[in-house]
PDB file with SEQRES, HELIX, SHEET and CRYST1 records, atoms N, CA, C and O in Angstrom:
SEQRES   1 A   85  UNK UNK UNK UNK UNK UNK UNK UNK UNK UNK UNK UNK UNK          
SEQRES   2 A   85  UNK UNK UNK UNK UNK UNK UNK UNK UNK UNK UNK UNK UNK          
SEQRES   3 A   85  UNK UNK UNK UNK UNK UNK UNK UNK UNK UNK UNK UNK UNK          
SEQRES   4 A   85  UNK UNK UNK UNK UNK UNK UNK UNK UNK UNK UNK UNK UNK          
SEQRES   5 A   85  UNK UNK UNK UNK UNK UNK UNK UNK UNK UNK UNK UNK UNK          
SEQRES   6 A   85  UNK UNK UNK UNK UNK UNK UNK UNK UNK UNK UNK UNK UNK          
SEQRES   7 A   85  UNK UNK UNK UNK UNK UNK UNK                                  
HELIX    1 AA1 UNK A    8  UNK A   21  1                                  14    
HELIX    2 AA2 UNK A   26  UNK A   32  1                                   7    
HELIX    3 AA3 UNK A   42  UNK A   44  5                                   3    
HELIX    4 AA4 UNK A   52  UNK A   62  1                                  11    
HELIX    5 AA5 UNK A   71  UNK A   84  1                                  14    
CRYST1    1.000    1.000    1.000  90.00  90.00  90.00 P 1           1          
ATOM      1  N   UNK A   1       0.817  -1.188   0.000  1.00  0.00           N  
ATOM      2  CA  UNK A   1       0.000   0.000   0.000  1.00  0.00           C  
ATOM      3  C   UNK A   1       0.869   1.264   0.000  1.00  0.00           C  
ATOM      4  O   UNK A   1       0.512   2.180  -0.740  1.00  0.00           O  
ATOM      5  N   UNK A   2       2.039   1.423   0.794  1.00  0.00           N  
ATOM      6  CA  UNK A   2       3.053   2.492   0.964  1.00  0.00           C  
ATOM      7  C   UNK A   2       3.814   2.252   0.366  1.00  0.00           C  
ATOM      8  O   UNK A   2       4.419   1.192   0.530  1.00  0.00           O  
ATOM      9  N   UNK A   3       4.206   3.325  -0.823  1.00  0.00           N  
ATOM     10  CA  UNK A   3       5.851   2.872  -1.770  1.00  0.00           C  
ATOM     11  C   UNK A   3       6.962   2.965  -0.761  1.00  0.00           C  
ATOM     12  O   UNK A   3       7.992   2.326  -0.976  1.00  0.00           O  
ATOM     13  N   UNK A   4       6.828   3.814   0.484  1.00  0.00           N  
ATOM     14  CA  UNK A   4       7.680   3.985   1.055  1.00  0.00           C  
ATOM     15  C   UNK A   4       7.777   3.825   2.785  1.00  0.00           C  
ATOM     16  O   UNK A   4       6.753   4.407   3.145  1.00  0.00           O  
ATOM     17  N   UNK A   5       8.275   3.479   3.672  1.00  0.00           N  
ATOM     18  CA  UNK A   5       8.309   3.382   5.207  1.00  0.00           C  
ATOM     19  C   UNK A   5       8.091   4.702   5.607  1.00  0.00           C  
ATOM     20  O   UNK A   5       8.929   5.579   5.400  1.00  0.00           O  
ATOM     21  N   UNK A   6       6.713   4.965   6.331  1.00  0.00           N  
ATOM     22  CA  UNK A   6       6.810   5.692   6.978  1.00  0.00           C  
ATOM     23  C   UNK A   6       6.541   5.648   8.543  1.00  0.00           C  
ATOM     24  O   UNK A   6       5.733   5.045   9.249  1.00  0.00           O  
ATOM     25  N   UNK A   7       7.513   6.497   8.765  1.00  0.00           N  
ATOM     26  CA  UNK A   7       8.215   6.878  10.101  1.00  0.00           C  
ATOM     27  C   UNK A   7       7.308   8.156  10.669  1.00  0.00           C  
ATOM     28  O   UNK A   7       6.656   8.985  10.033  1.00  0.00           O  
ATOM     29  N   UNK A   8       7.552   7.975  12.390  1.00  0.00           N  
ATOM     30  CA  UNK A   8       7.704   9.024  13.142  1.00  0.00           C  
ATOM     31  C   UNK A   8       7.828  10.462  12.393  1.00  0.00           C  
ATOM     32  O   UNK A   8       6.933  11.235  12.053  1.00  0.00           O  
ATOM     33  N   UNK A   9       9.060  10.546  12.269  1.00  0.00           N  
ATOM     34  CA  UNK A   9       9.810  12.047  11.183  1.00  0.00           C  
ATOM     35  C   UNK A   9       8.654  12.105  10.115  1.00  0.00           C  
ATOM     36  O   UNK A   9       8.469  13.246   9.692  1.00  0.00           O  
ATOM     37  N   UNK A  10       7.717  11.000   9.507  1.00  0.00           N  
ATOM     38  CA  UNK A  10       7.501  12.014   8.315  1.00  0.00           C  
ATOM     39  C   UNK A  10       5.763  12.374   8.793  1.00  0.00           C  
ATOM     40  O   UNK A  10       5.237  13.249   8.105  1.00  0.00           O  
ATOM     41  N   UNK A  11       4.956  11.798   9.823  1.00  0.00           N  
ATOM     42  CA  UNK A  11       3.778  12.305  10.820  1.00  0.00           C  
ATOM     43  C   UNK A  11       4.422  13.981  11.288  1.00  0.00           C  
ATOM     44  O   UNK A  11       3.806  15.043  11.201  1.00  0.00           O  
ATOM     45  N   UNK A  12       5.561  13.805  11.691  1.00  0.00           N  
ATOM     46  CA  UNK A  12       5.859  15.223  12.554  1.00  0.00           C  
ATOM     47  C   UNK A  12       6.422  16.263  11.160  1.00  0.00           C  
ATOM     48  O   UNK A  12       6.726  17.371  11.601  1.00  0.00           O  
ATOM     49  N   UNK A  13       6.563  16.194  10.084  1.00  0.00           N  
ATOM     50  CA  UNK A  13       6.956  16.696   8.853  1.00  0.00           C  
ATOM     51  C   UNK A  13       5.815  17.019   8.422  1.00  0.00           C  
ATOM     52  O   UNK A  13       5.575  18.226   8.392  1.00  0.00           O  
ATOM     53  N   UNK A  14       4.998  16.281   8.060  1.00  0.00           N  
ATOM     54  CA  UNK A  14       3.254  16.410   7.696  1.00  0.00           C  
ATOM     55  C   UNK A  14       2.404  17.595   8.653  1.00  0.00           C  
ATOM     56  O   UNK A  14       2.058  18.765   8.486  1.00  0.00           O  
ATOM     57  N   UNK A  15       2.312  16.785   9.516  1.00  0.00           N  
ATOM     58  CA  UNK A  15       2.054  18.176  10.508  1.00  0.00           C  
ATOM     59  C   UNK A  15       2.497  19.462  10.444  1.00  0.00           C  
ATOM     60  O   UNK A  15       1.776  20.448  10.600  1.00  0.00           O  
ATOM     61  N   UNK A  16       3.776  19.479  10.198  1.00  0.00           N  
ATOM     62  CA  UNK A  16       4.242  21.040  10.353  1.00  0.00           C  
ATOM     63  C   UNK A  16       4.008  21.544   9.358  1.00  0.00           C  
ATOM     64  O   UNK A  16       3.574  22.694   9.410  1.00  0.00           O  
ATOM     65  N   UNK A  17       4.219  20.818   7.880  1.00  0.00           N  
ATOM     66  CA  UNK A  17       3.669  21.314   7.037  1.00  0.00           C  
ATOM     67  C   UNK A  17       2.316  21.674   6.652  1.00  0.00           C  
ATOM     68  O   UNK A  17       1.899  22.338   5.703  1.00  0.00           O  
ATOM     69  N   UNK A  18       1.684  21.034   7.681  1.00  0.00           N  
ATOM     70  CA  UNK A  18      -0.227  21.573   7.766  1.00  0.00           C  
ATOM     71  C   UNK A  18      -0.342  23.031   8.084  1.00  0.00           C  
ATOM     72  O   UNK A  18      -0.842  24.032   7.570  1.00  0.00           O  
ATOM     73  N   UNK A  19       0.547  22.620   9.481  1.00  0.00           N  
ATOM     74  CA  UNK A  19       0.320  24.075  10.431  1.00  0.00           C  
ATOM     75  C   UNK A  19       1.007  25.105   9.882  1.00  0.00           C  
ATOM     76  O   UNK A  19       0.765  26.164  10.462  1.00  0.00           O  
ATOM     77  N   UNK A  20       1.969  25.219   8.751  1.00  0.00           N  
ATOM     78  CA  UNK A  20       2.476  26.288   8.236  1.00  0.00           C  
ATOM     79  C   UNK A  20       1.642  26.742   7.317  1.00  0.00           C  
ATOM     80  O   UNK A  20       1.244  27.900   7.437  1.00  0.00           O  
ATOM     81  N   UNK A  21       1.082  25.731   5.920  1.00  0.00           N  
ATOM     82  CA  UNK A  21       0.139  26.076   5.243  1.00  0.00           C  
ATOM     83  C   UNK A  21      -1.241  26.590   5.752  1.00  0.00           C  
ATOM     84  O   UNK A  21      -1.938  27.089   4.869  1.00  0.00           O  
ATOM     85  N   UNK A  22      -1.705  26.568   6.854  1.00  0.00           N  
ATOM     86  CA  UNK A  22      -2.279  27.525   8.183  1.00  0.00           C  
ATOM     87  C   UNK A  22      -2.477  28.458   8.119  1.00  0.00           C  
ATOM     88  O   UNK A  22      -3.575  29.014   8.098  1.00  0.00           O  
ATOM     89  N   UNK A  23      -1.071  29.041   8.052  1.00  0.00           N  
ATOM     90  CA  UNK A  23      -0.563  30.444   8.515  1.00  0.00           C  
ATOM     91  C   UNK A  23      -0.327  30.614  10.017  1.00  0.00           C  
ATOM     92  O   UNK A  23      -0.479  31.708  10.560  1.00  0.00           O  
ATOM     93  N   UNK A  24       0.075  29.430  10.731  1.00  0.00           N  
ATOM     94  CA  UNK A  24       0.583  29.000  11.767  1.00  0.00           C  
ATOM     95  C   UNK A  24       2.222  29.583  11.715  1.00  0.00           C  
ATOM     96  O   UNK A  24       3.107  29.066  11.033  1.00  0.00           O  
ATOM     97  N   UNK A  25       2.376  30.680  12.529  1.00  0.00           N  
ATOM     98  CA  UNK A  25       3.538  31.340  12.981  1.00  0.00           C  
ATOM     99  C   UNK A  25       4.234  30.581  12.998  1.00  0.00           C  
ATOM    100  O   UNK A  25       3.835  29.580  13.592  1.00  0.00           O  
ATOM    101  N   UNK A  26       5.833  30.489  12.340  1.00  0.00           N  
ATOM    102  CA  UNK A  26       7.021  29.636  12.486  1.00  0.00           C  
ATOM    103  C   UNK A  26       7.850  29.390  13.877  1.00  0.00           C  
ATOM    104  O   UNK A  26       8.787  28.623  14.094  1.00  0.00           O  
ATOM    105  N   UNK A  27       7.038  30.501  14.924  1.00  0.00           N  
ATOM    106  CA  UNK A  27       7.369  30.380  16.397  1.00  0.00           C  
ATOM    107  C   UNK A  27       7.285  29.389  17.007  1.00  0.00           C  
ATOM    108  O   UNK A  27       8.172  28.742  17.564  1.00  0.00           O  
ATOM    109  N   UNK A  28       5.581  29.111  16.897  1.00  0.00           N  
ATOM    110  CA  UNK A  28       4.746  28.301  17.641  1.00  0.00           C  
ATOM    111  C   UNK A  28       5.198  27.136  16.826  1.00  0.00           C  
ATOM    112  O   UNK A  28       5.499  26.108  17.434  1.00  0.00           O  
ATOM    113  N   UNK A  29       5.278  27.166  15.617  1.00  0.00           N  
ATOM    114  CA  UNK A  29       5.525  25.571  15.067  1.00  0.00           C  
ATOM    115  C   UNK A  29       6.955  24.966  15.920  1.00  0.00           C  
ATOM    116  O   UNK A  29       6.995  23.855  16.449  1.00  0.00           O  
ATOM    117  N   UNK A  30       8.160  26.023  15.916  1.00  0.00           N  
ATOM    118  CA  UNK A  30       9.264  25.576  16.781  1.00  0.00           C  
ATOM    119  C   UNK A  30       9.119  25.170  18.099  1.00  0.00           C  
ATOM    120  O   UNK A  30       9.793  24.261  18.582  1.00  0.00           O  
ATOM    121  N   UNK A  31       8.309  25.770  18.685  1.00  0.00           N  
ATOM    122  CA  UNK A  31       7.964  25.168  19.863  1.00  0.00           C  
ATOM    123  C   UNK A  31       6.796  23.763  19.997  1.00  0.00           C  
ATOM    124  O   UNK A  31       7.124  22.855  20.761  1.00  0.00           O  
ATOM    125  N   UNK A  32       5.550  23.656  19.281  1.00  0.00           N  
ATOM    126  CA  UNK A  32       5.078  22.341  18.863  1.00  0.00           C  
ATOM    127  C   UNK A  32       6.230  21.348  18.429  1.00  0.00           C  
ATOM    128  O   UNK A  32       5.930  20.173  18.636  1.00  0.00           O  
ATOM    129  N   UNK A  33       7.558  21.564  17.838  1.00  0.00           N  
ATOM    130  CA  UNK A  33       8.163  20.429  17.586  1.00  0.00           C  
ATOM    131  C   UNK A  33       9.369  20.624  18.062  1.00  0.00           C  
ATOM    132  O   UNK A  33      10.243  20.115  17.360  1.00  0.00           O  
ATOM    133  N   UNK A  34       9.865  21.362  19.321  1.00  0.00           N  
ATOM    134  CA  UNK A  34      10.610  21.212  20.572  1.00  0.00           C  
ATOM    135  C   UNK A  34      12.124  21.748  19.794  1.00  0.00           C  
ATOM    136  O   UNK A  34      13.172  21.597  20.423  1.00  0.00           O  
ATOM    137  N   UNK A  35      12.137  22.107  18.996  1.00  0.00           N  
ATOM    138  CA  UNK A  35      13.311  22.747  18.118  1.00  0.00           C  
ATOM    139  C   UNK A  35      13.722  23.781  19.408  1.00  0.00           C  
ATOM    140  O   UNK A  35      12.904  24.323  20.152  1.00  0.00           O  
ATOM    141  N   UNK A  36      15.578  23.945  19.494  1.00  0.00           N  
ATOM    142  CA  UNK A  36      16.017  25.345  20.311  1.00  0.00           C  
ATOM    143  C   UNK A  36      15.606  26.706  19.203  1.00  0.00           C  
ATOM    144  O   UNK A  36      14.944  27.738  19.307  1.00  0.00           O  
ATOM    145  N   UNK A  37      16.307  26.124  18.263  1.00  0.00           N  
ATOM    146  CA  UNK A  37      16.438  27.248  17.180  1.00  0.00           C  
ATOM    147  C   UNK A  37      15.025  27.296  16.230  1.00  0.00           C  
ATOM    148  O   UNK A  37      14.308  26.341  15.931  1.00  0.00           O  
ATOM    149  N   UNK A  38      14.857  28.820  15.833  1.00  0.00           N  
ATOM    150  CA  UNK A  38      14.112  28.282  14.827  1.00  0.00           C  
ATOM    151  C   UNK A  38      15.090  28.472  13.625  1.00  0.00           C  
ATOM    152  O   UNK A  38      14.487  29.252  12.887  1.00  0.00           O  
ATOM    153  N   UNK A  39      15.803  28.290  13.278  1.00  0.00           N  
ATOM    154  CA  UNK A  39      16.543  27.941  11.838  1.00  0.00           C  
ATOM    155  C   UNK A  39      16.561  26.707  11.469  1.00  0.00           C  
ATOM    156  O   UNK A  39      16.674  26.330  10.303  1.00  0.00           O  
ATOM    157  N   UNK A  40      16.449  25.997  12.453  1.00  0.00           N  
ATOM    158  CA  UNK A  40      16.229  24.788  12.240  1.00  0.00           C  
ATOM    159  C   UNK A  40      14.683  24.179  11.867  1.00  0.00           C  
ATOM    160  O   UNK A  40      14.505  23.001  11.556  1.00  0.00           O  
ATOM    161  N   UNK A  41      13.655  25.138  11.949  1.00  0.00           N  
ATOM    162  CA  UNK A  41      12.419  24.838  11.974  1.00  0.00           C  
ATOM    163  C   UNK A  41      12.185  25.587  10.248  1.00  0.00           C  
ATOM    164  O   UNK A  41      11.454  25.243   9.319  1.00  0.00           O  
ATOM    165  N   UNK A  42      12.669  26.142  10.320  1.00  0.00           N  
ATOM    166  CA  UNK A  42      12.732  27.380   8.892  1.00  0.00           C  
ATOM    167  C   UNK A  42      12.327  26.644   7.775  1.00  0.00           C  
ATOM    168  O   UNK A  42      11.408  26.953   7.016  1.00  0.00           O  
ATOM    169  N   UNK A  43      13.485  25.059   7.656  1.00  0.00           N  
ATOM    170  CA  UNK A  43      13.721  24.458   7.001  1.00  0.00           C  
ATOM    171  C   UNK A  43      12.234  23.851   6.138  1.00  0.00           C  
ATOM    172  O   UNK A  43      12.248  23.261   5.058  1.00  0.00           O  
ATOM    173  N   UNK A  44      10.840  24.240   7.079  1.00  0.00           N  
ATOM    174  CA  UNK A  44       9.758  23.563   6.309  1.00  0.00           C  
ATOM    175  C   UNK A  44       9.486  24.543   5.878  1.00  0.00           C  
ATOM    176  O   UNK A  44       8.465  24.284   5.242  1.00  0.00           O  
ATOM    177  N   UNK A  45       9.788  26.069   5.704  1.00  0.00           N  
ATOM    178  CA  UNK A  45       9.169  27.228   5.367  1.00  0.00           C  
ATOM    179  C   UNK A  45       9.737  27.037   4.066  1.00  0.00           C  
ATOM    180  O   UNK A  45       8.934  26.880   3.147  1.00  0.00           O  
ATOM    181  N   UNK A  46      11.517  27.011   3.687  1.00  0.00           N  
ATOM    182  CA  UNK A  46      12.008  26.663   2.691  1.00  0.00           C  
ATOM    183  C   UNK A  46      11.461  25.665   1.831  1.00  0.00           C  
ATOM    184  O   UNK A  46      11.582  25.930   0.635  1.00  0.00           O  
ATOM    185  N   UNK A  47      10.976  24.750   2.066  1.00  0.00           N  
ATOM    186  CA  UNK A  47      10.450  23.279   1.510  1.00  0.00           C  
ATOM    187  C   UNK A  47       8.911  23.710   1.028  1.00  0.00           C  
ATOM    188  O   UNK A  47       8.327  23.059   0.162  1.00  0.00           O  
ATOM    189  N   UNK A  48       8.537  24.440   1.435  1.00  0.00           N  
ATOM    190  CA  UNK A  48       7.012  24.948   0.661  1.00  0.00           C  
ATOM    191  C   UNK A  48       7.178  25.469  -0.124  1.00  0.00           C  
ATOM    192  O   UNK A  48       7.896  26.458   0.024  1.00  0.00           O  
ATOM    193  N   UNK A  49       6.592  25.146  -1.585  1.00  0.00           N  
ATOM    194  CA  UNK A  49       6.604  25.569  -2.747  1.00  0.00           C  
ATOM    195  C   UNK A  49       5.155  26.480  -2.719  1.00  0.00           C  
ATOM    196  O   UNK A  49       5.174  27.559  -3.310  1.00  0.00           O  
ATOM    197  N   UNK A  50       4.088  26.110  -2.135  1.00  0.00           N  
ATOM    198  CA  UNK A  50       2.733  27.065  -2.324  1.00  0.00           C  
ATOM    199  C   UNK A  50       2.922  28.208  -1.540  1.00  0.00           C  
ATOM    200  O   UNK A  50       2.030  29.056  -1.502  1.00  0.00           O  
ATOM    201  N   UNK A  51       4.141  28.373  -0.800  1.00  0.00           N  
ATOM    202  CA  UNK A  51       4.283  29.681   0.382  1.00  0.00           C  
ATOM    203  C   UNK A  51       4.894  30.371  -0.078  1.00  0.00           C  
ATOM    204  O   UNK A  51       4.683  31.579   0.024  1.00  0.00           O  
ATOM    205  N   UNK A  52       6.138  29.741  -0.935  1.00  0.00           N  
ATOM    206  CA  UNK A  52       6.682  30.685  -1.827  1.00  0.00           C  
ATOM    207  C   UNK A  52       5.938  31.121  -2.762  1.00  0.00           C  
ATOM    208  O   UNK A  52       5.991  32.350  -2.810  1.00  0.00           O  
ATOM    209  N   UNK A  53       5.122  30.571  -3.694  1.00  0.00           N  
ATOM    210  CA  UNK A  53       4.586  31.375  -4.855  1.00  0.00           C  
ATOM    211  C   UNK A  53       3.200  32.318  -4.344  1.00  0.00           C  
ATOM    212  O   UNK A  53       2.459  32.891  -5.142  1.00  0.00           O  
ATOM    213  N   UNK A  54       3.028  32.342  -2.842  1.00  0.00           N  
ATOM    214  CA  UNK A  54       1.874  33.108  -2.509  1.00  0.00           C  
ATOM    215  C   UNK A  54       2.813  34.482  -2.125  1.00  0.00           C  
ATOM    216  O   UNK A  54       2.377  35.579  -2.473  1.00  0.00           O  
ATOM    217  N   UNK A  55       4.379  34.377  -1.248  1.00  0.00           N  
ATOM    218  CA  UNK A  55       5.070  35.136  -1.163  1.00  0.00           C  
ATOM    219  C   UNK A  55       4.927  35.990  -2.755  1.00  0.00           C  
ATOM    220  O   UNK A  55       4.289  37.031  -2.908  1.00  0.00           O  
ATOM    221  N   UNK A  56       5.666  35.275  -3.816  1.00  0.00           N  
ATOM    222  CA  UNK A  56       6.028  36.129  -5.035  1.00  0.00           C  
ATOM    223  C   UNK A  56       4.848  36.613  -5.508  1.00  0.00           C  
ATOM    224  O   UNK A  56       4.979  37.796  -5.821  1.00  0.00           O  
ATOM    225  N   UNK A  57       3.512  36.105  -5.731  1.00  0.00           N  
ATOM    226  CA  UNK A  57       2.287  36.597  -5.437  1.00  0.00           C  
ATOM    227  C   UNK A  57       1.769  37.972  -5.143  1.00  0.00           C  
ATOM    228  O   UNK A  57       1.130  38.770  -5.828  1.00  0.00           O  
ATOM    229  N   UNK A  58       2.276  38.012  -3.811  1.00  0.00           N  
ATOM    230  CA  UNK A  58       2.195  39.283  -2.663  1.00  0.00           C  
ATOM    231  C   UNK A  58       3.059  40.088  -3.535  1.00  0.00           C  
ATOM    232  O   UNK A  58       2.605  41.091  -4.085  1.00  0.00           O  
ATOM    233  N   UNK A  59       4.127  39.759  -3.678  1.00  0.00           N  
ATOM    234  CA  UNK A  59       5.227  41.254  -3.612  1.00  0.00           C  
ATOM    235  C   UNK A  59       5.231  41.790  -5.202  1.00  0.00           C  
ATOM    236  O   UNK A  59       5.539  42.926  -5.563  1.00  0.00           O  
ATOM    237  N   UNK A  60       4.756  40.534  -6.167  1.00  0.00           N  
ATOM    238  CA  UNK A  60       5.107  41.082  -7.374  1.00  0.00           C  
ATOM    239  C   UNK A  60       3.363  41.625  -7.797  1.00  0.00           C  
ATOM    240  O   UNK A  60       3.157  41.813  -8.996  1.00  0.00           O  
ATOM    241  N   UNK A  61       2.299  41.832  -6.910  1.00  0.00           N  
ATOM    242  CA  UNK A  61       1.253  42.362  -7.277  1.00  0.00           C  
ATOM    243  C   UNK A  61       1.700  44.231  -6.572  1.00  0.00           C  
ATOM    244  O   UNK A  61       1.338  45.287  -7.092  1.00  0.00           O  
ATOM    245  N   UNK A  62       2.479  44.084  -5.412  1.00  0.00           N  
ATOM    246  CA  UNK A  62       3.193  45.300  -4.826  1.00  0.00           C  
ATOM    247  C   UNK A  62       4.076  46.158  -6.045  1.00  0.00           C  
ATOM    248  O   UNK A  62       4.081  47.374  -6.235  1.00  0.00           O  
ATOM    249  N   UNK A  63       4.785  45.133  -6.765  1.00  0.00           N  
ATOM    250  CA  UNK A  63       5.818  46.123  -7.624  1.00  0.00           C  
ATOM    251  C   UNK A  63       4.852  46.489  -9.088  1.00  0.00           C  
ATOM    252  O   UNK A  63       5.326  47.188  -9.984  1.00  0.00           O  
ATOM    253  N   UNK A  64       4.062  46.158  -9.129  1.00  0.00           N  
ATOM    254  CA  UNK A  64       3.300  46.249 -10.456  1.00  0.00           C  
ATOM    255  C   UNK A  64       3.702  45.705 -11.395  1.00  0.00           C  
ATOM    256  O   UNK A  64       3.604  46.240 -12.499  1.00  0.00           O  
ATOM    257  N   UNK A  65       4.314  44.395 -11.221  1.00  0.00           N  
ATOM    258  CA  UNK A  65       4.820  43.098 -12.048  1.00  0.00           C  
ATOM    259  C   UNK A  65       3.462  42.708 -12.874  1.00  0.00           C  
ATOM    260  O   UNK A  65       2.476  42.144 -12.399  1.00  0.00           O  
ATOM    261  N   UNK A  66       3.664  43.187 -14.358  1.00  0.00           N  
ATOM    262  CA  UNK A  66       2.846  42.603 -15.337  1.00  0.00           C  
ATOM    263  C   UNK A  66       2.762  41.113 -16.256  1.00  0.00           C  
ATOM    264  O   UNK A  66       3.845  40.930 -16.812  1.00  0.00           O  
ATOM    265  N   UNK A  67       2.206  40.502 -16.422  1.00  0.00           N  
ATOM    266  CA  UNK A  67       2.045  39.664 -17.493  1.00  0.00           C  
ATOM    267  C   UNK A  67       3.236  39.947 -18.570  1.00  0.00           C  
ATOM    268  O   UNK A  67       3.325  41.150 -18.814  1.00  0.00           O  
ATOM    269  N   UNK A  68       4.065  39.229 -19.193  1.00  0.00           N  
ATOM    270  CA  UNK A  68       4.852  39.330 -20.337  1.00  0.00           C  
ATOM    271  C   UNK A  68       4.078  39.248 -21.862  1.00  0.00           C  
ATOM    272  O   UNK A  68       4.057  39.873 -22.923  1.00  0.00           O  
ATOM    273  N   UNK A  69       3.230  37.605 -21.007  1.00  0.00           N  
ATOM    274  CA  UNK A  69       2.775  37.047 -22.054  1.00  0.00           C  
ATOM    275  C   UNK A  69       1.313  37.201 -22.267  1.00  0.00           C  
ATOM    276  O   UNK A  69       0.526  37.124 -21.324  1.00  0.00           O  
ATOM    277  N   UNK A  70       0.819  37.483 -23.869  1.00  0.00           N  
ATOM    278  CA  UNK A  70      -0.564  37.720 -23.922  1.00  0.00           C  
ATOM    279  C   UNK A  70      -1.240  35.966 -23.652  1.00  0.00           C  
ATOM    280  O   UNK A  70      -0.692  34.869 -23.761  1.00  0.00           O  
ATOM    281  N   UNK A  71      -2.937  36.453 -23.188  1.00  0.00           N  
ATOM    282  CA  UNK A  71      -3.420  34.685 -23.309  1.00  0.00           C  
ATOM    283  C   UNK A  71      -2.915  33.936 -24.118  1.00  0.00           C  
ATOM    284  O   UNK A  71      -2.292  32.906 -23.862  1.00  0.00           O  
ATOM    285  N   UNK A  72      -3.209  34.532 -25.475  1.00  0.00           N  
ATOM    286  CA  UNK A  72      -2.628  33.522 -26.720  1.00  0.00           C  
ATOM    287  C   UNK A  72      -1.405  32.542 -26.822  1.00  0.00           C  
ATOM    288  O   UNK A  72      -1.343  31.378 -27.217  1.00  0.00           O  
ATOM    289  N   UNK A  73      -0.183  33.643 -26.196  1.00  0.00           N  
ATOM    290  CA  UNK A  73       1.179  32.887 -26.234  1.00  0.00           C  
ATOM    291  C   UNK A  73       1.191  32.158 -24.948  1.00  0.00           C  
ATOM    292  O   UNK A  73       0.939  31.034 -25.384  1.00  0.00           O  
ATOM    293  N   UNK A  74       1.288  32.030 -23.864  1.00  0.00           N  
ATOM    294  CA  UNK A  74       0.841  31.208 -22.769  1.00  0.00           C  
ATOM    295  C   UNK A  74      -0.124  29.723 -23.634  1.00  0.00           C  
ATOM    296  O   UNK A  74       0.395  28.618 -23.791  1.00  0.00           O  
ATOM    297  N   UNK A  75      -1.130  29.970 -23.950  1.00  0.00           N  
ATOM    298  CA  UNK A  75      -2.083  28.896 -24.874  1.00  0.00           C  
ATOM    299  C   UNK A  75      -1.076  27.950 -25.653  1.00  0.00           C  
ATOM    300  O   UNK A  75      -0.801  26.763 -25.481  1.00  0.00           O  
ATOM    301  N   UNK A  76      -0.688  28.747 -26.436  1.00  0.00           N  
ATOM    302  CA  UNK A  76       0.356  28.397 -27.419  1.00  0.00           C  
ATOM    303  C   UNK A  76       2.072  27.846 -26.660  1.00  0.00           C  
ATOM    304  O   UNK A  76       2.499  26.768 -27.074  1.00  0.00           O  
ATOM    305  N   UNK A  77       2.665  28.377 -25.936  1.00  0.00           N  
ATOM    306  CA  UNK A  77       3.448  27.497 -24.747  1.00  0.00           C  
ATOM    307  C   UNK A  77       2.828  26.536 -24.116  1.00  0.00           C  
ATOM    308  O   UNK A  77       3.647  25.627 -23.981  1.00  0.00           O  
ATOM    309  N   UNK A  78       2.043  26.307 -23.757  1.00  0.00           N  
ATOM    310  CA  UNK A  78       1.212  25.455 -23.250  1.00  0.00           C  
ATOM    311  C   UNK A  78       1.023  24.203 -24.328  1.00  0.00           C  
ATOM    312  O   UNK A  78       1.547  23.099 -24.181  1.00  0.00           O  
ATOM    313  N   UNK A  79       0.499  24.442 -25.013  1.00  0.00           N  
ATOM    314  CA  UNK A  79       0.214  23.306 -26.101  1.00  0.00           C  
ATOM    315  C   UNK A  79       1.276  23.096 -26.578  1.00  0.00           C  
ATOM    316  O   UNK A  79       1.129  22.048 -27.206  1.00  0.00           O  
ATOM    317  N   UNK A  80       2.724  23.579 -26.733  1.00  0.00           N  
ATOM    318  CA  UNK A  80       3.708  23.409 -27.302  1.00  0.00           C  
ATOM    319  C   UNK A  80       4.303  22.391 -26.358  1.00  0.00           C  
ATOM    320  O   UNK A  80       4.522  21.277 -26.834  1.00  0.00           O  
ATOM    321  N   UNK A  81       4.612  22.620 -25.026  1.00  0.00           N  
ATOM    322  CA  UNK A  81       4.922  21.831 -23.686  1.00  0.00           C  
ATOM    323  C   UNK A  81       3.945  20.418 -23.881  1.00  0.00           C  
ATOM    324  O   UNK A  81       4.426  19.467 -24.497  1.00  0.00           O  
ATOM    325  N   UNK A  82       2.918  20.360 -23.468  1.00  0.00           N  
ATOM    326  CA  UNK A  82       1.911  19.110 -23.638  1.00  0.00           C  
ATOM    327  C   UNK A  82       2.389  18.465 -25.116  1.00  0.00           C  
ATOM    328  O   UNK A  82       2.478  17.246 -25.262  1.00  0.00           O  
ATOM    329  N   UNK A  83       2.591  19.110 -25.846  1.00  0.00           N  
ATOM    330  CA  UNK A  83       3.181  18.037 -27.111  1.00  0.00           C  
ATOM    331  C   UNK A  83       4.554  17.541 -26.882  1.00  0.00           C  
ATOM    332  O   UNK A  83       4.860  16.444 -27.348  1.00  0.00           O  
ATOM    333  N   UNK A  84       5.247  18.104 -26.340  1.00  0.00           N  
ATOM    334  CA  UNK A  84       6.770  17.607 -26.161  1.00  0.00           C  
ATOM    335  C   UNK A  84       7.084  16.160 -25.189  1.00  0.00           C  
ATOM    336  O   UNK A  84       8.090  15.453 -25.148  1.00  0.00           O  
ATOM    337  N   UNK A  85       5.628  16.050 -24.364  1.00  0.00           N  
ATOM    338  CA  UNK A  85       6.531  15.051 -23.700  1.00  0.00           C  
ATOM    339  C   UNK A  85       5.381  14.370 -23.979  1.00  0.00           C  
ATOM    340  O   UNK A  85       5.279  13.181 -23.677  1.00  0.00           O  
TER     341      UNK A  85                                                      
END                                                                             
């Protein structure tokens, strides 16, 4: 049923990654998982890919970061990609 063994580490990995996708303070998560440091807790903030692109999200709707591409060419990259593989 599991391709892979899971462990302890990846219940307490799962979790944190719940409670970050949350918006569960990286404080409180260090302290829920008994970390001294939080640099060491950071490490699931780094590992989120949906936190980062809500980050670049945020800041590039701040700088007035436009579209490059019209619908069409996006459409057209798109269908070009889906044919390649």
């Amino acid at each position: 049923m599991f391709k892979k063994n899971v462990t302890n580490h990846s219940f307490r990995h799962s979790k944190s990654m719940h409670l970050l996708e949350a918006g569960v303070n990286l404080l409180y998560i260090r302290d829920f998982l008994g970390h001294t440091s939080v640099t060491t807790t950071e490490v699931y903030a780094k590992a989120n890919a949906e936190i980062k692109r809500k980050i670049i999200d945020q800041h590039g709707a701040q700088l007035g970061v436009e579209d490059k591409y019209t619908p069409k060419k996006k459409d057209d990259l798109l269908d070009w990609l889906k044919s390649s593989f």
